[in-house]
N, CA, C and O atoms as a GROMACS GRO file, in nm:
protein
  324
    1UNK      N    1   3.260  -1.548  -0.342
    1UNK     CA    2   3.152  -1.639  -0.311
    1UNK      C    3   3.060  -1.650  -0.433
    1UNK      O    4   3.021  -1.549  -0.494
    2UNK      N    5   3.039  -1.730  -0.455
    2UNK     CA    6   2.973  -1.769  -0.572
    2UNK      C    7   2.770  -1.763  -0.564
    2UNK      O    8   2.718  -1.820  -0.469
    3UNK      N    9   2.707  -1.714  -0.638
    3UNK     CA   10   2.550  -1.639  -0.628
    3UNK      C   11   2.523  -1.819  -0.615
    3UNK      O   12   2.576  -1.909  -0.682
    4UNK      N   13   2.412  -1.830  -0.491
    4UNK     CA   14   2.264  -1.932  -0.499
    4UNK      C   15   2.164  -1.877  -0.516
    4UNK      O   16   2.094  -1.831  -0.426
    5UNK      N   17   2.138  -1.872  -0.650
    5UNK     CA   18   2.053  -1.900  -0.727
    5UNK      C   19   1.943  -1.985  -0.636
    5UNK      O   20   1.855  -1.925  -0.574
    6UNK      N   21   1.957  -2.156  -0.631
    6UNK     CA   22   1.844  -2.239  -0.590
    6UNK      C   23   1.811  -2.158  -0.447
    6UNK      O   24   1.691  -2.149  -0.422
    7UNK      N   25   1.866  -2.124  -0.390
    7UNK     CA   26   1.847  -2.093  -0.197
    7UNK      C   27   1.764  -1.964  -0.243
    7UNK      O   28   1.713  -1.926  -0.137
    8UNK      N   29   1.724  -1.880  -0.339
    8UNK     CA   30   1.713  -1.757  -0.334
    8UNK      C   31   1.570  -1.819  -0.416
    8UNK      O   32   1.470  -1.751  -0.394
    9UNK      N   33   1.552  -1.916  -0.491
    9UNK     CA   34   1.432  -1.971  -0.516
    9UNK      C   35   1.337  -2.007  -0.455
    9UNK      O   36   1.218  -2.006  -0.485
   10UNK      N   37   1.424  -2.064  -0.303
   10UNK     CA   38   1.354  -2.203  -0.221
   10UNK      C   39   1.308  -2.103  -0.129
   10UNK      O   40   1.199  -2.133  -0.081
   11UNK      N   41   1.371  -1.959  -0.074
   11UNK     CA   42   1.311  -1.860   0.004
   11UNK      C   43   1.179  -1.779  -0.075
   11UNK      O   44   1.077  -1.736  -0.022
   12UNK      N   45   1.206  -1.777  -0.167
   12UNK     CA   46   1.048  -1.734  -0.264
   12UNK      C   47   0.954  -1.828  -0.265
   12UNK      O   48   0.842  -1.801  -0.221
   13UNK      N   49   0.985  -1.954  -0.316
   13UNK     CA   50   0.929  -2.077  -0.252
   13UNK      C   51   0.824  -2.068  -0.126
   13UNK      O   52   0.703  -2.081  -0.110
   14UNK      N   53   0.936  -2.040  -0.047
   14UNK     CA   54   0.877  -2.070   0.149
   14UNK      C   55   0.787  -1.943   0.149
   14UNK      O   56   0.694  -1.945   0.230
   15UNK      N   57   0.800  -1.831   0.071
   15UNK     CA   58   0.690  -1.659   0.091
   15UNK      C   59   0.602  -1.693   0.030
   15UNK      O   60   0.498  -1.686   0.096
   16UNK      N   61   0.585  -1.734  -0.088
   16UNK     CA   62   0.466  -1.780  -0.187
   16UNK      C   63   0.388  -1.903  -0.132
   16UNK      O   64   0.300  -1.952  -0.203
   17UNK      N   65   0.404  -1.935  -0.058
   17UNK     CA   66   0.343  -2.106  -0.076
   17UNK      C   67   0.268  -2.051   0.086
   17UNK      O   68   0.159  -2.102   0.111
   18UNK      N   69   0.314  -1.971   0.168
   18UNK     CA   70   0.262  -1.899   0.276
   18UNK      C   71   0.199  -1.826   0.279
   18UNK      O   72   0.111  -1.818   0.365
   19UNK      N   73   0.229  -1.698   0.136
   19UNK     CA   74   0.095  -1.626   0.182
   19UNK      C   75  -0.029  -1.667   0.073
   19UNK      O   76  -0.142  -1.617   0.073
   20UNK      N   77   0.026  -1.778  -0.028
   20UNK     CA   78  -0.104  -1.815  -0.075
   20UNK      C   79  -0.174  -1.880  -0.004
   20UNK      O   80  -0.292  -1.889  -0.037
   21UNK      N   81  -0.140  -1.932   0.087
   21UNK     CA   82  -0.231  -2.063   0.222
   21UNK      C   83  -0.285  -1.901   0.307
   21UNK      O   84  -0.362  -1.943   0.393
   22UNK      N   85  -0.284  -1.827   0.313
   22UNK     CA   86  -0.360  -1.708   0.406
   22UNK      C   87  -0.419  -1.642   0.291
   22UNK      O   88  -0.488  -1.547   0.327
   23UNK      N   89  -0.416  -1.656   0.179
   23UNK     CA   90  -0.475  -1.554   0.088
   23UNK      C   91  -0.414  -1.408   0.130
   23UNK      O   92  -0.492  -1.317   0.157
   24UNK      N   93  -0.292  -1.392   0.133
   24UNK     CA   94  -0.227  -1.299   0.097
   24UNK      C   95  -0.238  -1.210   0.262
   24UNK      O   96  -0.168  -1.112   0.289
   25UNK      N   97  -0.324  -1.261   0.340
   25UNK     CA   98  -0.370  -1.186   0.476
   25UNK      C   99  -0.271  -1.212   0.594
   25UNK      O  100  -0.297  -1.276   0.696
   26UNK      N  101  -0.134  -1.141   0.556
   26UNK     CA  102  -0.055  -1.172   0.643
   26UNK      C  103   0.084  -1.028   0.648
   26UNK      O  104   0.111  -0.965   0.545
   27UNK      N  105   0.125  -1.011   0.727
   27UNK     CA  106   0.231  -0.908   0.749
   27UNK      C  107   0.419  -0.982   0.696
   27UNK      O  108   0.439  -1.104   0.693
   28UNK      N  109   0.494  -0.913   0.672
   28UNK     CA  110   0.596  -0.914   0.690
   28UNK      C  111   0.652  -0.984   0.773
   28UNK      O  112   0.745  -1.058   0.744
   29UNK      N  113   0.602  -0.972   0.894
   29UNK     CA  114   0.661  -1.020   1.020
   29UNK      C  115   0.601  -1.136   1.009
   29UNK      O  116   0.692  -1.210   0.970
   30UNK      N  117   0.485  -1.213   1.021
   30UNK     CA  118   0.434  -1.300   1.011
   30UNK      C  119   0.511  -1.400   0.893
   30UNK      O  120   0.558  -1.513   0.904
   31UNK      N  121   0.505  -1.346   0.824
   31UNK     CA  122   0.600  -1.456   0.713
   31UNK      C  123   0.736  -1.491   0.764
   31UNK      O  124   0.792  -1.600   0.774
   32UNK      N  125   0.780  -1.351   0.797
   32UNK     CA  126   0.917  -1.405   0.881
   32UNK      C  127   0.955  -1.544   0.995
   32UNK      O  128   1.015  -1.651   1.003
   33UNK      N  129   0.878  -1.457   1.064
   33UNK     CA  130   0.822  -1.593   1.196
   33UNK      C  131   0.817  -1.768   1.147
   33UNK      O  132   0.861  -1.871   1.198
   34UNK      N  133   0.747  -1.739   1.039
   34UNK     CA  134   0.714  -1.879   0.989
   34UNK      C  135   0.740  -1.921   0.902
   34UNK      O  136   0.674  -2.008   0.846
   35UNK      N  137   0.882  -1.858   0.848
   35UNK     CA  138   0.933  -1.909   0.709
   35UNK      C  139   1.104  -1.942   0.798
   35UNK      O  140   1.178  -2.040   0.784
   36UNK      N  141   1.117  -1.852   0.861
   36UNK     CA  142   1.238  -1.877   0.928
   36UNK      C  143   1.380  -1.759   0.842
   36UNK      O  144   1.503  -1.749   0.842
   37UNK      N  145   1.265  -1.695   0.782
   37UNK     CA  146   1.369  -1.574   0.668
   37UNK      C  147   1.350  -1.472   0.735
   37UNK      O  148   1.238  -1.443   0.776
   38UNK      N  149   1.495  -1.371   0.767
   38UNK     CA  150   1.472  -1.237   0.841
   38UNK      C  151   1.374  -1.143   0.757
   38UNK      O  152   1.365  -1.142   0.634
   39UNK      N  153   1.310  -1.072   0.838
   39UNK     CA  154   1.196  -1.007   0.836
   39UNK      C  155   1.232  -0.867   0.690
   39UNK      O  156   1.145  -0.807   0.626
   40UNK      N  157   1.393  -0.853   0.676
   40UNK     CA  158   1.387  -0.727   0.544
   40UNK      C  159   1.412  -0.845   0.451
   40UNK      O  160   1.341  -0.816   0.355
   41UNK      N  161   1.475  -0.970   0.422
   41UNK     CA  162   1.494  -0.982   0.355
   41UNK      C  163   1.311  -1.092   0.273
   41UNK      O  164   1.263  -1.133   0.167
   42UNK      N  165   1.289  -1.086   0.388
   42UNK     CA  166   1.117  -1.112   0.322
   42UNK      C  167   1.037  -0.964   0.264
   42UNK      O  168   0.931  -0.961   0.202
   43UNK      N  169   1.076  -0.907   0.284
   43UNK     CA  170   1.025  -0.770   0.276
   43UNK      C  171   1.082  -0.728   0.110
   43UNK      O  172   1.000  -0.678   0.032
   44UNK      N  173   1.203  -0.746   0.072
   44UNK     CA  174   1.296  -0.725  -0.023
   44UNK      C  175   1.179  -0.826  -0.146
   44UNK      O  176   1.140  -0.804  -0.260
   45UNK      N  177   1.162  -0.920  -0.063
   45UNK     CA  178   1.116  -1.008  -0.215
   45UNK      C  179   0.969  -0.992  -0.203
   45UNK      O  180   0.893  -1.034  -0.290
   46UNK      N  181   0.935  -0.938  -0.111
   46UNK     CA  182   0.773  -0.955  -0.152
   46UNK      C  183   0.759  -0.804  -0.243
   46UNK      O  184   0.681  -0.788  -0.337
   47UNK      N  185   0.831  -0.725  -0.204
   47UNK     CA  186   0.857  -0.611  -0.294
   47UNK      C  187   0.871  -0.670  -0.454
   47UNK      O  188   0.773  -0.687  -0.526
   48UNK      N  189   1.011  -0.697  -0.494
   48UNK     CA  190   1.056  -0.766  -0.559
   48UNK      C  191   0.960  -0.824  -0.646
   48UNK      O  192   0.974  -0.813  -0.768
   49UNK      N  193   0.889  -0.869  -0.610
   49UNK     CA  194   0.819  -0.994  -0.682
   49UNK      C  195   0.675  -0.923  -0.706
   49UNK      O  196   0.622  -0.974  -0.804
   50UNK      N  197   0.596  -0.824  -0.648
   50UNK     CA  198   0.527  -0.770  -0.633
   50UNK      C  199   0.383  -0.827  -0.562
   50UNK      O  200   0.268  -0.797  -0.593
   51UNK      N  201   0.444  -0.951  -0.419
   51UNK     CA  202   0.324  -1.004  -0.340
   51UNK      C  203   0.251  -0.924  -0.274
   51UNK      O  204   0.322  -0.874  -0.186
   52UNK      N  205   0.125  -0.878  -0.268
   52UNK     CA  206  -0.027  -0.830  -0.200
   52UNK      C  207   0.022  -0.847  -0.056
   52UNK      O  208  -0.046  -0.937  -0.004
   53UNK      N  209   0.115  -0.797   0.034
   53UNK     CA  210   0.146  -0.844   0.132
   53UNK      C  211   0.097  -0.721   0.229
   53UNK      O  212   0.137  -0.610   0.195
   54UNK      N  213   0.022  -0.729   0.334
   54UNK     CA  214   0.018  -0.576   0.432
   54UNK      C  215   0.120  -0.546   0.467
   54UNK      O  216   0.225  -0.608   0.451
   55UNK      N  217   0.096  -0.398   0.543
   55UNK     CA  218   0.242  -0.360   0.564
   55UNK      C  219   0.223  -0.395   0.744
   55UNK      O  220   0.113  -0.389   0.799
   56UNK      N  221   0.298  -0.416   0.787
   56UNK     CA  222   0.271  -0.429   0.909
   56UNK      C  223   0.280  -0.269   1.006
   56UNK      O  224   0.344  -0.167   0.980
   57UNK      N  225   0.169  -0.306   1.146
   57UNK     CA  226   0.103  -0.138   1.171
   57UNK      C  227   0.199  -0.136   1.280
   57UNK      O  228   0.203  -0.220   1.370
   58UNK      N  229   0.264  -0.051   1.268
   58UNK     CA  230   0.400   0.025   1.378
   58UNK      C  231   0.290   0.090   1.503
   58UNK      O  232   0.323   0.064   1.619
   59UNK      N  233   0.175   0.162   1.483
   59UNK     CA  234   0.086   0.220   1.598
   59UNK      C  235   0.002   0.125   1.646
   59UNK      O  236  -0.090   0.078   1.580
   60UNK      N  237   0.031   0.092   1.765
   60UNK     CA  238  -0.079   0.046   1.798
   60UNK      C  239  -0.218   0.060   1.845
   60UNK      O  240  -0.225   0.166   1.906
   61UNK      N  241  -0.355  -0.014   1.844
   61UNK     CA  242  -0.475   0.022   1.781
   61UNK      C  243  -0.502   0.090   1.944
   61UNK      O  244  -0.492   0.024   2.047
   62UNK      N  245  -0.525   0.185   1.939
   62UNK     CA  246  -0.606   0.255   2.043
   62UNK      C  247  -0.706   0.195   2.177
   62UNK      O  248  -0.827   0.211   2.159
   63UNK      N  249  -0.676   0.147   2.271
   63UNK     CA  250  -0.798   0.101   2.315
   63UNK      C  251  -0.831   0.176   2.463
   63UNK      O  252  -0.725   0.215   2.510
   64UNK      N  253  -0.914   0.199   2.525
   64UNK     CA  254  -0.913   0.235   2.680
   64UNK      C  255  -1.000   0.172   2.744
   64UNK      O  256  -1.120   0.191   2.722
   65UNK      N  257  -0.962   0.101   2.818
   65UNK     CA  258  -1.064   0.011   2.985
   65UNK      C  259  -1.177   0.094   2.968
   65UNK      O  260  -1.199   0.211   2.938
   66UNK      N  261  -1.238  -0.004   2.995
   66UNK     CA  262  -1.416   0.041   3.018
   66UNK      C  263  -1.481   0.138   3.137
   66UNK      O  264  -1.582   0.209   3.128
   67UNK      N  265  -1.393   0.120   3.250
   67UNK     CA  266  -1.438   0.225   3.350
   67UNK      C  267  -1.412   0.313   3.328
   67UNK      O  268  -1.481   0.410   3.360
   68UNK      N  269  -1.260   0.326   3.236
   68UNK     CA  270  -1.174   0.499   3.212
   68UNK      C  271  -1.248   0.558   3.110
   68UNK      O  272  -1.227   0.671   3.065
   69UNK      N  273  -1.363   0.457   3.063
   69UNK     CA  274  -1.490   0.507   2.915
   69UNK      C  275  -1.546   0.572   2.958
   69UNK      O  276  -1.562   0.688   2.922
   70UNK      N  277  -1.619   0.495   3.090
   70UNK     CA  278  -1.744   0.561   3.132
   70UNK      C  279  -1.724   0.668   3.245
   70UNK      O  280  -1.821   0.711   3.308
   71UNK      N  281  -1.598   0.710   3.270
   71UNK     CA  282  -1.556   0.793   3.355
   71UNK      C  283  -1.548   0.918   3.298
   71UNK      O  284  -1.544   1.025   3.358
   72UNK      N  285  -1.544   0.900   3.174
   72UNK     CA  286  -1.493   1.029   3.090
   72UNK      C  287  -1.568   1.113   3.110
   72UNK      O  288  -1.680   1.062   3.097
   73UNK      N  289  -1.582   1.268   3.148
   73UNK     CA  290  -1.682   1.404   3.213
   73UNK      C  291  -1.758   1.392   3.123
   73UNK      O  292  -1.864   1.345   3.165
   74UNK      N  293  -1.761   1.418   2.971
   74UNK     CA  294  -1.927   1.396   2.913
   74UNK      C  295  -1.948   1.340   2.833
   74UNK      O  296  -1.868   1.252   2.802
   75UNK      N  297  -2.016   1.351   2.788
   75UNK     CA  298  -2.096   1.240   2.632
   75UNK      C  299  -2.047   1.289   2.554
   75UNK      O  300  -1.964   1.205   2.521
   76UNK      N  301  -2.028   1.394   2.476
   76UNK     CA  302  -1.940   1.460   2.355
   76UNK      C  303  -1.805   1.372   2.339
   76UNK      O  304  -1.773   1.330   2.227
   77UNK      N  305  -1.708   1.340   2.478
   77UNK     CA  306  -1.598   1.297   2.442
   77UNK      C  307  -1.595   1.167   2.439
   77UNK      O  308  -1.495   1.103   2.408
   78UNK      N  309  -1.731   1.106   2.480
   78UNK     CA  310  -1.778   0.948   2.475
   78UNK      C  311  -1.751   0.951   2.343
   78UNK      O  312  -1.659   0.880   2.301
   79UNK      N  313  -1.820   1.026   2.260
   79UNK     CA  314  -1.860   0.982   2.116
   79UNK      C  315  -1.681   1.033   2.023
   79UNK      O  316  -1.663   0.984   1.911
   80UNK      N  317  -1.616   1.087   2.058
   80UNK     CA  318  -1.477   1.110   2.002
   80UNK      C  319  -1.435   0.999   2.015
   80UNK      O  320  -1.358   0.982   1.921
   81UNK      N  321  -1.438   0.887   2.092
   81UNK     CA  322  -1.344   0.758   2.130
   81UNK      C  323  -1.404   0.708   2.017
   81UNK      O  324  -1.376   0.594   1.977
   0.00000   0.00000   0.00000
């Protein structure tokens, strides 16, 4: 099979022209989604190329319902949340 060159341009193309329209404020996945390029091989070139890209957060952000807040036995563990 013979190397494309242009297709391997036009996918740098579609990463660059995306995360300069967000100013760089965008994940991996997000470029994926909206470039239509699987998510390592966007990953490969933003590496590659060395784009300001976040990494996207595997944990998700902590949160607990408001009654299970104020339920909590004392104020000490209020202020740990």
């Amino acid at each position: 099979m013979r190397p494309r060159p242009f297709k391997d341009l036009a996918r740098r193309f579609l990463i660059r022209r995306y995360g300069i329209s967000v100013n760089w404020n965008c994940t991996y996945r997000e470029i994926a989604q909206v470039t239509g390029i699987p998510e390592a091989r966007v990953s490969r070139i933003c590496r590659q190329h060395g784009y300001p890209v976040e990494h996207d957060n595997q944990r998700p952000v902590p949160y607990m319902p408001v009654d299970k807040f104020f339920a909590l036995p004392n104020s000490v563990a209020r202020n740990l949340y």
